[in-house]
N, CA, C and O atoms as a Tripos MOL2 file, in Angstrom:
@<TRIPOS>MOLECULE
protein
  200   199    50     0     0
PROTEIN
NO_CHARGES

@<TRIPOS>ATOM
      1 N           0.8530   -1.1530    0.0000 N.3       1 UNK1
      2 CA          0.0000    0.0000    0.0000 C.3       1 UNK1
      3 C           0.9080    1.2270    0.0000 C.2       1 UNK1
      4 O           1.5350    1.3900    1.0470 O.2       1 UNK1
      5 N           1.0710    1.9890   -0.8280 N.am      2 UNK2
      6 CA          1.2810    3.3170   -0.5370 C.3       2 UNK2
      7 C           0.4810    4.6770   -0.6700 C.2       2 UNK2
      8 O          -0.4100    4.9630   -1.4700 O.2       2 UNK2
      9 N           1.0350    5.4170    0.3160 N.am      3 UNK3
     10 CA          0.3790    6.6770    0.6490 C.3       3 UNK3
     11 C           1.2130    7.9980    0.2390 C.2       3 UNK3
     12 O           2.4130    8.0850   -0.0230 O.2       3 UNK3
     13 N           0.1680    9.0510    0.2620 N.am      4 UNK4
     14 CA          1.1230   10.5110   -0.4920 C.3       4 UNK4
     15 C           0.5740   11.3140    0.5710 C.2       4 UNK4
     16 O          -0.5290   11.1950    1.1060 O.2       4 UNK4
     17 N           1.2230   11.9050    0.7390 N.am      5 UNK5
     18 CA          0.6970   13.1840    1.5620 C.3       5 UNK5
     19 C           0.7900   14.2960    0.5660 C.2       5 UNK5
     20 O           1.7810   14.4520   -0.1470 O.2       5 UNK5
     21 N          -0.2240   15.0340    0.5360 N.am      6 UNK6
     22 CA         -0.5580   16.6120    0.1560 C.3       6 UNK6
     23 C          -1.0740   17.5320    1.2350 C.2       6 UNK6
     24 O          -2.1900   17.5070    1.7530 O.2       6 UNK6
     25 N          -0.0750   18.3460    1.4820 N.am      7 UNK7
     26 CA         -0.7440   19.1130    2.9660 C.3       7 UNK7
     27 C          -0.6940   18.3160    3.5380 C.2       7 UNK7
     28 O           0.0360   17.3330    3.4090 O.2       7 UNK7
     29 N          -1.8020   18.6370    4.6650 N.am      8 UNK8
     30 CA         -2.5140   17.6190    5.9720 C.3       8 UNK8
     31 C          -2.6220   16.5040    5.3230 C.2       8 UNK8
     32 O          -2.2280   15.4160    5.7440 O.2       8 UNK8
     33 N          -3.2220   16.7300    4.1370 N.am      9 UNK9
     34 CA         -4.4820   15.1720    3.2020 C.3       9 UNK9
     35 C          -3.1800   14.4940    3.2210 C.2       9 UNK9
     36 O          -2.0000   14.7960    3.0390 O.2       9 UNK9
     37 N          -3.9940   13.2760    3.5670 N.am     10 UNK10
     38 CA         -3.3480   12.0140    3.1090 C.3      10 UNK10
     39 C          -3.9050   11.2440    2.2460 C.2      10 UNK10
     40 O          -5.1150   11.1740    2.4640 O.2      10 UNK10
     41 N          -3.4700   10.4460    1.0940 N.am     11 UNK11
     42 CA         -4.2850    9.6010   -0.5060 C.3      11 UNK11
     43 C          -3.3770    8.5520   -0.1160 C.2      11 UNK11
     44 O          -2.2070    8.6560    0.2530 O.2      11 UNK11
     45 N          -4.4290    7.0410   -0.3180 N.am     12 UNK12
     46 CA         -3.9000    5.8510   -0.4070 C.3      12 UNK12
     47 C          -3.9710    5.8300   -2.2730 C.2      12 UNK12
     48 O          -4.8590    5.9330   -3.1180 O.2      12 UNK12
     49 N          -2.9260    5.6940   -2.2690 N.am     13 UNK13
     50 CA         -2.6150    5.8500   -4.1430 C.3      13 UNK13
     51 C          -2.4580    4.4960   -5.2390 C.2      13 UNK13
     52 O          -2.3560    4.3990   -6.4620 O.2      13 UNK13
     53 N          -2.5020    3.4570   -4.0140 N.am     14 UNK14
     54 CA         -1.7150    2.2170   -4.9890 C.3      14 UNK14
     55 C          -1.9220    1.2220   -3.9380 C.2      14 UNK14
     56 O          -1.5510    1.5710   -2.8180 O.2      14 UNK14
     57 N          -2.4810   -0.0450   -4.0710 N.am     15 UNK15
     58 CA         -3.4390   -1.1410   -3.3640 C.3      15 UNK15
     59 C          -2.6600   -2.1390   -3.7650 C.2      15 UNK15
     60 O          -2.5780   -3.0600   -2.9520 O.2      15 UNK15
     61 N          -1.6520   -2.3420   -5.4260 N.am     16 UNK16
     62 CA         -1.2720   -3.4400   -5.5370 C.3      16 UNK16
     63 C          -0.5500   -4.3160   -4.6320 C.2      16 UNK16
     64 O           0.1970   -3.9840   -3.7120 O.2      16 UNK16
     65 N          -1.0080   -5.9640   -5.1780 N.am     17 UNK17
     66 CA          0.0380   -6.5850   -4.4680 C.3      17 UNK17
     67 C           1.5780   -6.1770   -5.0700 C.2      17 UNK17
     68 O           1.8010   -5.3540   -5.9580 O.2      17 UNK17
     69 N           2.5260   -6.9540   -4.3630 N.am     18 UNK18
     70 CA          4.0490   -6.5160   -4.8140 C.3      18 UNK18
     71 C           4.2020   -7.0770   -6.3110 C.2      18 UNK18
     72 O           4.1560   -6.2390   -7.2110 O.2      18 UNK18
     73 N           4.3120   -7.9150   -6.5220 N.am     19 UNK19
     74 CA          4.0430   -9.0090   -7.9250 C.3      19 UNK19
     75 C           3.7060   -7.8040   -9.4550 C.2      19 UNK19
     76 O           4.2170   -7.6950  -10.5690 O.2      19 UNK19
     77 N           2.4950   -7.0260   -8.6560 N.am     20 UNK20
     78 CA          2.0980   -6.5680   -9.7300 C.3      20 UNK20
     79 C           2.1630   -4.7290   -9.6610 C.2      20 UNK20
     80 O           1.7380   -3.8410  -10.4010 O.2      20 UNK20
     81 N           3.1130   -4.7550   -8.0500 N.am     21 UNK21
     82 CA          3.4460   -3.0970   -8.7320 C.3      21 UNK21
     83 C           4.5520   -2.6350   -9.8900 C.2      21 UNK21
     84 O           5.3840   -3.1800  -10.6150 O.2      21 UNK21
     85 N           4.0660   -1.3370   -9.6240 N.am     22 UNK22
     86 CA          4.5910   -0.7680  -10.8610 C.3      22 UNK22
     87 C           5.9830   -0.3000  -10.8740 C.2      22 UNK22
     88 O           6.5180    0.2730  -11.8230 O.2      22 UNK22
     89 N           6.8520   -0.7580   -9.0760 N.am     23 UNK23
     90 CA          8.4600   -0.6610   -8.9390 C.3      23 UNK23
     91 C           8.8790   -2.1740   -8.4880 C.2      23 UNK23
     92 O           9.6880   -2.5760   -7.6520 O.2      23 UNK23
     93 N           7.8380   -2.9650   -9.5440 N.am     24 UNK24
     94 CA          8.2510   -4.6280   -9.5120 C.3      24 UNK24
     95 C          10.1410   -4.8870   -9.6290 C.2      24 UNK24
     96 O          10.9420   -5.5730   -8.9950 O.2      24 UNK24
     97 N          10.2130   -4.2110  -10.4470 N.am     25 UNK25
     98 CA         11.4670   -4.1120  -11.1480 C.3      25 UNK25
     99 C          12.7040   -3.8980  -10.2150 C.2      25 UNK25
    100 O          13.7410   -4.5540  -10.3220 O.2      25 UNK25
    101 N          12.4180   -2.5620   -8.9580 N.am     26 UNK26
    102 CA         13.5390   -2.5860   -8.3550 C.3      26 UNK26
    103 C          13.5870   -3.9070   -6.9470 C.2      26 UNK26
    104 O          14.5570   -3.9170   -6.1890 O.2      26 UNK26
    105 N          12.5940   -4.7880   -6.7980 N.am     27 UNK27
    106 CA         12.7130   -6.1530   -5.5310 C.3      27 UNK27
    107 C          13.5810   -7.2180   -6.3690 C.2      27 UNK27
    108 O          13.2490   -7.6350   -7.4790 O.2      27 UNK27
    109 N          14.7970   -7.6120   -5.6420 N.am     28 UNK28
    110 CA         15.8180   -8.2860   -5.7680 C.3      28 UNK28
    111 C          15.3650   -9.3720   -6.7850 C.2      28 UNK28
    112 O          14.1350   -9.4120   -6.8020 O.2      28 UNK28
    113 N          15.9750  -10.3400   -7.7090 N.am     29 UNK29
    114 CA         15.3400  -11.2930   -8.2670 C.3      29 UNK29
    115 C          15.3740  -12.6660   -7.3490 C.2      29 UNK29
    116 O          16.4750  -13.2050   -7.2390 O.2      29 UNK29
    117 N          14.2490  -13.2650   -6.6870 N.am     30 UNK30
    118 CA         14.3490  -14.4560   -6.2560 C.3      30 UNK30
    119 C          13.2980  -14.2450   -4.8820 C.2      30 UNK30
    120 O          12.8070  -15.1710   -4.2370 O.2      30 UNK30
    121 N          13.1380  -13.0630   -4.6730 N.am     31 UNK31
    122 CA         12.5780  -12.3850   -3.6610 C.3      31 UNK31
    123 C          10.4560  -11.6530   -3.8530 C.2      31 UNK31
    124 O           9.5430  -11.2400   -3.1370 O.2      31 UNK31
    125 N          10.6980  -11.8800   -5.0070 N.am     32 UNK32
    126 CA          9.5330  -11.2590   -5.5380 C.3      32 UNK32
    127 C           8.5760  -12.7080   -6.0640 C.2      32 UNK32
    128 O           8.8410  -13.2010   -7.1600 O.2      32 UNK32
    129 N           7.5210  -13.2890   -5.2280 N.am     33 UNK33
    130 CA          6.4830  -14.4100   -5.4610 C.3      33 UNK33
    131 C           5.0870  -13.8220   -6.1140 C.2      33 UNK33
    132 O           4.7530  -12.6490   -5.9480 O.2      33 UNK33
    133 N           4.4280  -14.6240   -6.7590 N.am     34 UNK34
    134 CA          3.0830  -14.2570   -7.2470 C.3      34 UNK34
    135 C           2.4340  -14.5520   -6.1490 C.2      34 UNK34
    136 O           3.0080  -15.2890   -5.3470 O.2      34 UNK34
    137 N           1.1880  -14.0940   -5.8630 N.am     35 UNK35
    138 CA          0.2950  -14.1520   -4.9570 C.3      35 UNK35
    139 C          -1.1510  -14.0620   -5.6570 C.2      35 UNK35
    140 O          -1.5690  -13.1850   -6.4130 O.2      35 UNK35
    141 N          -1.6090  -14.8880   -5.3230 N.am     36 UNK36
    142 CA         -2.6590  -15.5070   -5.6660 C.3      36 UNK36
    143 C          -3.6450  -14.6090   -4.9770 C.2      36 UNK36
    144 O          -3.5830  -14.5000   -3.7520 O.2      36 UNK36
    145 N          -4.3700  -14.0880   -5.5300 N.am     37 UNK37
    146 CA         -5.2260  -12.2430   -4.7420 C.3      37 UNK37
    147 C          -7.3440  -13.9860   -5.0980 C.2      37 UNK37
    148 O          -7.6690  -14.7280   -6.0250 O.2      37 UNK37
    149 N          -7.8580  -13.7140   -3.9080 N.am     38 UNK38
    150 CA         -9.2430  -13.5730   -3.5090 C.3      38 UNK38
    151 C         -10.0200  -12.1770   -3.6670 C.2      38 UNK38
    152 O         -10.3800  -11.6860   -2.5960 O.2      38 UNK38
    153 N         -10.2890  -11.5670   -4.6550 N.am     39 UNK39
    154 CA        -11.3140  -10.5120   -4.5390 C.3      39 UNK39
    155 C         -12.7030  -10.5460   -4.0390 C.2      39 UNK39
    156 O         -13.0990   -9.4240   -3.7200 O.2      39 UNK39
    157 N         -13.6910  -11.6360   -3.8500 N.am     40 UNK40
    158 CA        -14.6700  -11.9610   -3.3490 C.3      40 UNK40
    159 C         -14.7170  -12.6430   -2.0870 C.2      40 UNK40
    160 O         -14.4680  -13.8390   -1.9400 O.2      40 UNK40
    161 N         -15.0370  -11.8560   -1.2020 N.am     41 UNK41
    162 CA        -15.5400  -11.8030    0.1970 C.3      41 UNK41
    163 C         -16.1770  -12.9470    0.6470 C.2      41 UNK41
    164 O         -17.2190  -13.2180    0.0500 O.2      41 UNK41
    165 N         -15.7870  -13.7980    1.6640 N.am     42 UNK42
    166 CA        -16.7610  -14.6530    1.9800 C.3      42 UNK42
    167 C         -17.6880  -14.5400    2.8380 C.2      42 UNK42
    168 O         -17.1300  -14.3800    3.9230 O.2      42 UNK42
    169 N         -19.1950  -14.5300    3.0100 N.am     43 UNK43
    170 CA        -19.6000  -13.6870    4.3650 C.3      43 UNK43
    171 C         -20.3840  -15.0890    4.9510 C.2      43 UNK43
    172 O         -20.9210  -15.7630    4.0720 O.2      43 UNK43
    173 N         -20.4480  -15.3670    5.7270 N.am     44 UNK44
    174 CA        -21.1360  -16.2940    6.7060 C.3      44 UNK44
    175 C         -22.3940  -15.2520    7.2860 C.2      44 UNK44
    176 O         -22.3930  -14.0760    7.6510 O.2      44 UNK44
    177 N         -23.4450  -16.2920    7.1780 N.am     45 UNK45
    178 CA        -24.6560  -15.4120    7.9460 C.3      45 UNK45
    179 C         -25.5250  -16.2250    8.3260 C.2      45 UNK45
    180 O         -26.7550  -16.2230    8.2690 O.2      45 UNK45
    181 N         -24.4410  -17.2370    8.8990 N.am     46 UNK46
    182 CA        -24.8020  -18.2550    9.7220 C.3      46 UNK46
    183 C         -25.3770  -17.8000   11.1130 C.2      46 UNK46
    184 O         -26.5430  -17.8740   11.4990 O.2      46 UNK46
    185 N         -24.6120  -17.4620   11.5700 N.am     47 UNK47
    186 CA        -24.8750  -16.5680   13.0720 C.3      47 UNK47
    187 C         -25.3340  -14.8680   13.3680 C.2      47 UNK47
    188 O         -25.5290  -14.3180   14.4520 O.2      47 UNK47
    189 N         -25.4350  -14.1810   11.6900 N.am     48 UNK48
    190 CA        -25.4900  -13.2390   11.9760 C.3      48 UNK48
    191 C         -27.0550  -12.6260   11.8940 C.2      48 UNK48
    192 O         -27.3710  -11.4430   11.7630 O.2      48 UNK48
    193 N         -27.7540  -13.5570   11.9870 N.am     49 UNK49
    194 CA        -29.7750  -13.3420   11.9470 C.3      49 UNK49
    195 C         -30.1440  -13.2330   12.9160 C.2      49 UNK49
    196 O         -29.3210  -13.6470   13.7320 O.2      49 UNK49
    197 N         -31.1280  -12.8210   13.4040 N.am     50 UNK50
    198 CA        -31.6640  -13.3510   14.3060 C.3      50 UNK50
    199 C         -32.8840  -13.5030   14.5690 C.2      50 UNK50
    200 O         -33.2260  -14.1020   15.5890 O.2      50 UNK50
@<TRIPOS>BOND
     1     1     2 1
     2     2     3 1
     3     3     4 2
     4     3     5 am
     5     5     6 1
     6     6     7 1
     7     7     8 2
     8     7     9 am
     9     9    10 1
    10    10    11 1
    11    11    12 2
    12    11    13 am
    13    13    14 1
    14    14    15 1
    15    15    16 2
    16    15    17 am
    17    17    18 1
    18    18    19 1
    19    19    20 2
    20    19    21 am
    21    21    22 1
    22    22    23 1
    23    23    24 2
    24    23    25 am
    25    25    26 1
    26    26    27 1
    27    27    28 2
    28    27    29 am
    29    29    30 1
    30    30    31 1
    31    31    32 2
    32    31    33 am
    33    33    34 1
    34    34    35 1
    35    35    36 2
    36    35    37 am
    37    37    38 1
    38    38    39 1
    39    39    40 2
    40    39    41 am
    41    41    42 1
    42    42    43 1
    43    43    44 2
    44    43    45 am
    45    45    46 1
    46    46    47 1
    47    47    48 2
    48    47    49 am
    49    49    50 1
    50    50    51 1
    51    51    52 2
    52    51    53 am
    53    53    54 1
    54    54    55 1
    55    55    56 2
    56    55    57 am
    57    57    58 1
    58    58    59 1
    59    59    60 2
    60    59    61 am
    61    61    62 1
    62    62    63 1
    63    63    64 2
    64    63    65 am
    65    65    66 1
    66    66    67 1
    67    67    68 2
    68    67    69 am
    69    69    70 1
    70    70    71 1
    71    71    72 2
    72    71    73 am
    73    73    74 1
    74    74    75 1
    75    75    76 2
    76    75    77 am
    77    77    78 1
    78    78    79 1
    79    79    80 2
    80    79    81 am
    81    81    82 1
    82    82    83 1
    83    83    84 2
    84    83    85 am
    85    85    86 1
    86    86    87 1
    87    87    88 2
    88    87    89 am
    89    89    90 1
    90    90    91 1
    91    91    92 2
    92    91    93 am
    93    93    94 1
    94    94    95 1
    95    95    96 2
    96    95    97 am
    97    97    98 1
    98    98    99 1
    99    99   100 2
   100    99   101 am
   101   101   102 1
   102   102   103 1
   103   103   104 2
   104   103   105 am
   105   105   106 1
   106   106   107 1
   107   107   108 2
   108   107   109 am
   109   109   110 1
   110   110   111 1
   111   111   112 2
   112   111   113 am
   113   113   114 1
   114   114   115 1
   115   115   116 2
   116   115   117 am
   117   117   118 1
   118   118   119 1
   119   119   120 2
   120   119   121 am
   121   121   122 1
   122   122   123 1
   123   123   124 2
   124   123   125 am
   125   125   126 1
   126   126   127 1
   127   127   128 2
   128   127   129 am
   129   129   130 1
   130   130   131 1
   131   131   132 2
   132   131   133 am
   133   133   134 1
   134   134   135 1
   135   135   136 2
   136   135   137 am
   137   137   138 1
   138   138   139 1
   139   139   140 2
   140   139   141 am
   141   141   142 1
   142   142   143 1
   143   143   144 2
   144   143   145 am
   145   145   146 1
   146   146   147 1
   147   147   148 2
   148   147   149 am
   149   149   150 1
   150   150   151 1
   151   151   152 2
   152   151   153 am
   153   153   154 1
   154   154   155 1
   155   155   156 2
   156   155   157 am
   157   157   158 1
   158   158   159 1
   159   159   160 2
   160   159   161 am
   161   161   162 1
   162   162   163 1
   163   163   164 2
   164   163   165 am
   165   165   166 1
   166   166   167 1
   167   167   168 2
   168   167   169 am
   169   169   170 1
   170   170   171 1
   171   171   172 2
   172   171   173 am
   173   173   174 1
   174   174   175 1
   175   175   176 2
   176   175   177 am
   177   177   178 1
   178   178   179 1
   179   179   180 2
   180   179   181 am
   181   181   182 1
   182   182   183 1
   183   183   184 2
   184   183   185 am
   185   185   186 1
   186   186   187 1
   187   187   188 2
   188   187   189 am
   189   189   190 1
   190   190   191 1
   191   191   192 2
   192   191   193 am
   193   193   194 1
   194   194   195 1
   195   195   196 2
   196   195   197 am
   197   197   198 1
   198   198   199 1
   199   199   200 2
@<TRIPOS>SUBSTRUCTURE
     1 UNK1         2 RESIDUE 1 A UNK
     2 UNK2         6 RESIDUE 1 A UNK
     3 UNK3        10 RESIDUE 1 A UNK
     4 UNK4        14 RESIDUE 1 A UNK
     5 UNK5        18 RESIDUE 1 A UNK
     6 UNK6        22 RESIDUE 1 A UNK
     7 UNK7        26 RESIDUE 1 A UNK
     8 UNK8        30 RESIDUE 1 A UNK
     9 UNK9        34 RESIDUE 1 A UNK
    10 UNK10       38 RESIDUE 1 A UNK
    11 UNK11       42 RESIDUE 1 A UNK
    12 UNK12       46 RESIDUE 1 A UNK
    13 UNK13       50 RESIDUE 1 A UNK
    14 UNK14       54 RESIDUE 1 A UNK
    15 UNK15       58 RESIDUE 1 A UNK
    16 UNK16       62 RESIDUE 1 A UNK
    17 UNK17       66 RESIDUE 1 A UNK
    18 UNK18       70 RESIDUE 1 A UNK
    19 UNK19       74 RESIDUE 1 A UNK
    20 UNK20       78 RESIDUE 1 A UNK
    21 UNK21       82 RESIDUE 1 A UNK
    22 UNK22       86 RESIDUE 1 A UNK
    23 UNK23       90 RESIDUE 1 A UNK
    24 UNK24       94 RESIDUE 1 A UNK
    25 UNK25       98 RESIDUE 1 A UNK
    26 UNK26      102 RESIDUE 1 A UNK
    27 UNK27      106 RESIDUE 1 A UNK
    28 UNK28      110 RESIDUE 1 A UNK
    29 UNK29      114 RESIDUE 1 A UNK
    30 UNK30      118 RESIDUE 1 A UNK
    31 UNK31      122 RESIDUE 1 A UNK
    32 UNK32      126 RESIDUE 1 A UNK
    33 UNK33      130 RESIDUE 1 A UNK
    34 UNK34      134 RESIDUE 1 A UNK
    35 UNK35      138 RESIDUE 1 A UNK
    36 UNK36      142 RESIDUE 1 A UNK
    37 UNK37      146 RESIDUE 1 A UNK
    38 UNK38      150 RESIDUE 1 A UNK
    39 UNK39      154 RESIDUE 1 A UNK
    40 UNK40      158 RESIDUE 1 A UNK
    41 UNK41      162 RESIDUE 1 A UNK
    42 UNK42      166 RESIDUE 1 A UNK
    43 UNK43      170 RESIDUE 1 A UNK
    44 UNK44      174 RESIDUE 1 A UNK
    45 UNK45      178 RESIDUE 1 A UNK
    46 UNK46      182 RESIDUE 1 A UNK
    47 UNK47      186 RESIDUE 1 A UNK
    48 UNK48      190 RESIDUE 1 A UNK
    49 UNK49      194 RESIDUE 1 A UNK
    50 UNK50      198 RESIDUE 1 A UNK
């Protein structure tokens, strides 16, 4: 995750995993793994009714 500051404001600018940022290039070679990303949430609502 990285962040920028402007002023006070703070912006989360960049969410990627490492694999697929965009300074892939400068992590050592042997050091940098794919990661297998879950985008869909699992929600249980087993317990959450009532």
């Amino acid at each position: 995750m990285d962040i920028m500051q402007n002023g006070n404001d703070f912006w989360f600018i960049d969410m990627a995993t490492a694999s697929e940022s965009a300074l892939k290039e400068c992590i050592p070679k042997g050091k940098l793994r794919k990661m297998e990303e879950n985008r869909i949430p699992e929600i249980s609502l087993s317990n959450n009714r009532r």
